[in-house]
C-alpha positions in Angstrom: 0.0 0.0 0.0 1.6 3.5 -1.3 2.2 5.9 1.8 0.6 9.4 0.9 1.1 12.6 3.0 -2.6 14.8 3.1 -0.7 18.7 3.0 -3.7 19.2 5.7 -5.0 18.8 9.5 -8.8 18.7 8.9 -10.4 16.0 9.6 -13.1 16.7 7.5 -11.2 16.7 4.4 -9.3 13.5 5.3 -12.7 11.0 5.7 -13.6 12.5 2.1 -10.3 11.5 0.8 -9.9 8.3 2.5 -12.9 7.0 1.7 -12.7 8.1 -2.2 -9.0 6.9 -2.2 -9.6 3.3 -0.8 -9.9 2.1 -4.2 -6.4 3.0 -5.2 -4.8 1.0 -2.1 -3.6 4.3 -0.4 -2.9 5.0 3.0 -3.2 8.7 3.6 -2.0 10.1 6.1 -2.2 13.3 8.0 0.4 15.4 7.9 0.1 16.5 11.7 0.7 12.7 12.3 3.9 13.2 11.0 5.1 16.3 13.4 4.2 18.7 10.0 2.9 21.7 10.8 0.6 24.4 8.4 2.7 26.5 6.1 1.5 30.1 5.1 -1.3 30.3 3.0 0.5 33.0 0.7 -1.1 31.9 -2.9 -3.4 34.9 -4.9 -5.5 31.5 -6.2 -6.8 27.6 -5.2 -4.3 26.5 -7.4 -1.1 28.3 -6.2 -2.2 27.5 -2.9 -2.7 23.7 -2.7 0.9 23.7 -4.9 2.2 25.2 -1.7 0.8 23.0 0.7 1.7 19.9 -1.5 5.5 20.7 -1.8 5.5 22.1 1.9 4.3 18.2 3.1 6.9 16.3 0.5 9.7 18.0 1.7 9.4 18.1 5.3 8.4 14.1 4.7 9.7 12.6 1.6 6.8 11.3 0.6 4.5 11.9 -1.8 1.9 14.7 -0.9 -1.7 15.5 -2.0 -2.8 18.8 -1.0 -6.8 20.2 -1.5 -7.6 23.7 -1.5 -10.8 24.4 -1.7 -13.6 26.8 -0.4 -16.9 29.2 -1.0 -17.7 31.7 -3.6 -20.4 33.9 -3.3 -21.8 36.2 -6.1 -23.6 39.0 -3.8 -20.3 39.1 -1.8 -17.8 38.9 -5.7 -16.2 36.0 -5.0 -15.6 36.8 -1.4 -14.4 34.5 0.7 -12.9 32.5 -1.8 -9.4 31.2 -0.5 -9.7 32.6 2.5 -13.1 30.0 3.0 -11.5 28.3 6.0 -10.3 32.0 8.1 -13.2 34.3 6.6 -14.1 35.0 10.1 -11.0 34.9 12.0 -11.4 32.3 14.3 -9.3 29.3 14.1 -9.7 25.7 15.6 -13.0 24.0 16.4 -14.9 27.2 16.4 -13.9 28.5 13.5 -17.0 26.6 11.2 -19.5 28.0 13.3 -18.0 31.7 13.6 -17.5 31.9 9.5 -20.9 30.6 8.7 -22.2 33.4 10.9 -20.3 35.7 9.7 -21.2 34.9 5.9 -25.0 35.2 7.2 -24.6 38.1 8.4 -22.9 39.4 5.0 -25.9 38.4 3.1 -28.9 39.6 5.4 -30.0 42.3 3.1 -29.6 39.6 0.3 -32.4 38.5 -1.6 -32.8 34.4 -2.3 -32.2 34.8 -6.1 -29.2 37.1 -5.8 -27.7 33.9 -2.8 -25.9 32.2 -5.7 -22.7 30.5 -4.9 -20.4 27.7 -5.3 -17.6 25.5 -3.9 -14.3 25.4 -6.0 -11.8 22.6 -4.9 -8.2 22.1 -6.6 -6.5 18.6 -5.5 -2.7 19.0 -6.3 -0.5 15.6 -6.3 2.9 15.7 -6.3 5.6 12.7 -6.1 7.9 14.5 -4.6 9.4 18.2 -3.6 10.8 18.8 -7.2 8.2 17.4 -9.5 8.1 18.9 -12.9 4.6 17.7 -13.5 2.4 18.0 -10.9 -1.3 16.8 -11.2 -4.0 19.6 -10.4 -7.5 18.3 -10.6 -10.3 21.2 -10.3 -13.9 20.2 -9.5 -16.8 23.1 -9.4 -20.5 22.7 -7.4 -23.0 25.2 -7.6 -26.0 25.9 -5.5 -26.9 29.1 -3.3 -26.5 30.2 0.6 -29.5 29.5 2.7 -30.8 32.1 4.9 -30.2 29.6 8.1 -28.2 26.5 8.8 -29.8 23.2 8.2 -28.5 19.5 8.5 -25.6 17.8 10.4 -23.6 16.3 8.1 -20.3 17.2 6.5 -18.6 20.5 7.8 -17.6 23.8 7.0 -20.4 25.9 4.5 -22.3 22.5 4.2 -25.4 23.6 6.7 -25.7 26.8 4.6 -25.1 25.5 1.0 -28.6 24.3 -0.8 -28.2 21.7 -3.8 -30.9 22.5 -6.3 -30.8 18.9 -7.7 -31.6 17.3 -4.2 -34.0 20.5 -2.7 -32.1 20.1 0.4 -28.4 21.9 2.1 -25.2 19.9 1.6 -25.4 18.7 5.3 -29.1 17.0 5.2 -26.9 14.6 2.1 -25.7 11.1 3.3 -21.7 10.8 3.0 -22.0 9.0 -0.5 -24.2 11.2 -2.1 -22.1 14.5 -1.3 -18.8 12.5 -2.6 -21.0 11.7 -6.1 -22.0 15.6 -6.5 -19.3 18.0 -4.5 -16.8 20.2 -5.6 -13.9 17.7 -3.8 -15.7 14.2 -5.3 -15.4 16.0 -9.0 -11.6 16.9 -8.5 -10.5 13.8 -6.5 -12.1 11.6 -9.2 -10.3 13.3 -11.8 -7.3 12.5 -10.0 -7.7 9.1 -9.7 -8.5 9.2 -13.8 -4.8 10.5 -14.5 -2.9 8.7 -11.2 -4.4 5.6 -13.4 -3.0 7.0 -16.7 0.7 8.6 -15.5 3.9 6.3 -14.6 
């Protein structure tokens, strides 16, 4: 079983990735396991960012990395947060969910329901090690719009304020196999298993 290094902490994003990944006989693991610590966020973009976090985990590891960067546009708000999803409000740690979905609530109050367009963007970024010429970047788009309150338990992050159209419900009221077949992550992660598949 190939050892992979997830550029990343949450433990949100790691049971998505495991449990899409099991198919390609891949252990993932954390990089916090592995005494690796968050590097600076310094990227203009999803992509330059997740290129960061990759290369930041193969070096301080030696192993090969995959990195996701992903978060929340919102049209009312142009584009905001964007890549700064995960710190929009300022809080870190266990809180921080909770005080950026208020905060994005709060930023939309005045908004109408059919101006509360959004979607998640996600980039997945694998590299085989520090140096690799040819990294793979996998990019996977999901659209819906923000509710005007939180609804479901499932998932994390924007999922209790992010309504699918397709399944009249927020991300958080999906079970764990449907979000994988329709979100933003699912889309890019199984584009990357299409080129892992296809690359030496």
């Amino acid at each position: 079983m190939q050892r992979v290094v997830l550029a990343s902490g949450n433990q949100g994003k790691l049971r998505e990735l495991q449990d899409m990944l099991a198919v390609k006989e891949v252990e993932l693991i954390p990089q916090s396991e592995l005494g690796v610590g968050d590097v600076p966020e310094t990227g203009l973009s999803f992509v330059e960012n997740a290129l960061i976090k990759a290369r930041h985990a193969c070096q301080e590891t030696g192993l090969p990395s995959i990195a996701d960067d992903s978060g929340i546009e919102v049209d009312a708000l142009n584009g905001e947060p964007g890549i700064y999803s995960a710190r929009y409000s300022g809080v870190s740690g266990e809180e921080a969910d909770a005080a950026n979905n208020a905060k994005l609530l709060t930023e939309l109050e005045q908004v109408a329901e059919a101006d509360r367009s959004a979607r998640f963007q996600c980039v997945i970024v694998y590299l085989r090690h520090a140096k690799d010429p040819m990294p793979l970047i996998c990019q996977g788009t999901w659209e819906g719009r923000i509710l005007f309150a939180e609804s479901g338990v499932n998932g994390f992050g924007y999922d209790p304020l992010f309504y699918v159209p397709t399944h009249d419900c927020a991300s958080a009221e999906l079970a764990k196999d449907v979000k994988n077949s329709l979100s933003h992550r699912g889309q890019a992660l199984r584009q990357l298993l299409e080129c892992w598949n296809t690359r030496p």
